[in-house]
Structures are given as C-alpha cells and as structure tokens.
N, C-alpha and C positions, 0 to 999 in steps of 0.2 A: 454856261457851256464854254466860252471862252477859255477863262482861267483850269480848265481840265488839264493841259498841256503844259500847266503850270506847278501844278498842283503834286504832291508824290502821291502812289497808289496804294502804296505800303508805307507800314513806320517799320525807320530805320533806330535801332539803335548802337552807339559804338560803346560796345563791354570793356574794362581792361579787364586784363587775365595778368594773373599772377602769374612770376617771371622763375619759379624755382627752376632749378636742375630737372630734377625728376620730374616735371611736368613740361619739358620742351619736347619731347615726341606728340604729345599728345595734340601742341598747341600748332605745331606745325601740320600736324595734321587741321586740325581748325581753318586756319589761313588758307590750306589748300580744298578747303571745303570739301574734305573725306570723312564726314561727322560719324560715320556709323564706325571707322576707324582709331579716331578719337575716346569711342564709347565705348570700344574697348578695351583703351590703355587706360584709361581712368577709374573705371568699374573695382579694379582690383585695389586700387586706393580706399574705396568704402569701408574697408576692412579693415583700416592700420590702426596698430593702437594707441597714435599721435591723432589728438583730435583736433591738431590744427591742419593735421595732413587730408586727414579726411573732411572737415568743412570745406577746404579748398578743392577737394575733388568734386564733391557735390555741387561747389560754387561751377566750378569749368564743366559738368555735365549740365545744369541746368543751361548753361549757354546755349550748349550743345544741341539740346533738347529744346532750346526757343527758336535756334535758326532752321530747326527740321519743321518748326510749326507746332512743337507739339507742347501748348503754355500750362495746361495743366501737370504735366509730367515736369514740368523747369519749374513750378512753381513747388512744387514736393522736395526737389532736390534743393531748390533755394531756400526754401525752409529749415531742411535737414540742415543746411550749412550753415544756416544760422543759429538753430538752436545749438550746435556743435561747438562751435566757436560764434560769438558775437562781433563778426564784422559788416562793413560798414557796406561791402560790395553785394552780401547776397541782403542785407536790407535793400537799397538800392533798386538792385531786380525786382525784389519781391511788391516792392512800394509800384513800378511799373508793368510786370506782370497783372496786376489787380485787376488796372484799368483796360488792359486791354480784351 
C-alpha cells in the first residue's frame, strides 16, 4: 500500500512522430491533445499513392488511436504501416501494443 503513491497508474509511452511538412498540422494538433482533429488531417493521407506517405500516416493515427485508448484500432493501423512500408517505428508500437 505504501508504494501506491509511488507507483504510476498508467504506462506512459513517449512515441516520436515523424517530423515532415505535411504532417506538422496534424502533429500539432497531437501536442495539443485534439486527437479527433489530428484524425482528421491524416485519414486523407491513407489514400496516397506514396507508400511511404501513407505508412507514416497510419504510423501517426495509430498514436493517435493509442492516446484516445483505443489499442486495438492503433494496433490495425500499426500494422498497416508496417506492412506499407517496413519501419522501425510502427514495429516498435506494435511489439508494445501486444503486451498491453
């Protein structure tokens, strides 16, 4: 009982996000914790025909989609952004998504 007070209630984790152009509205909405905002500006990205444009979209919703709570829908999108493109970041979530 003690150590409660100690202890965090939640896991935190700190994501980076990719730092392009065209993904700075979305991220600033992030920071400002306006995720349904963010989900948005990114959704229309799912659609490009650059699949590293779009792994990375999927990468920054699945965030999106972990800080709202919702780890089965960040886990679909971390997927997506992986199978899309082969990076290192939606592996990453997806490895911690699992367990949680």
């Amino acid at each position: 009982m003690a150590l409660q007070d100690y202890l965090p209630y939640t896991i935190t984790h700190n994501r980076p996000l990719y730092n392009d152009d065209w993904l700075q509205p979305a991220i600033q909405q992030i920071y400002a914790g306006n995720f349904e905002k963010a989900d948005t500006l990114l959704k229309p990205f799912l659609k490009d025909a650059n699949v590293k444009t779009v792994s990375k979209a999927a990468y920054m919703l699945a965030i999106v989609y972990e800080s709202e709570g919702d780890v089965n829908l960040a886990i679909d999108l971390a997927k997506q952004s992986y199978d899309k493109f082969n990076n290192v970041y939606a592996e990453a979530i997806l490895n911690d998504l699992k367990t949680e």
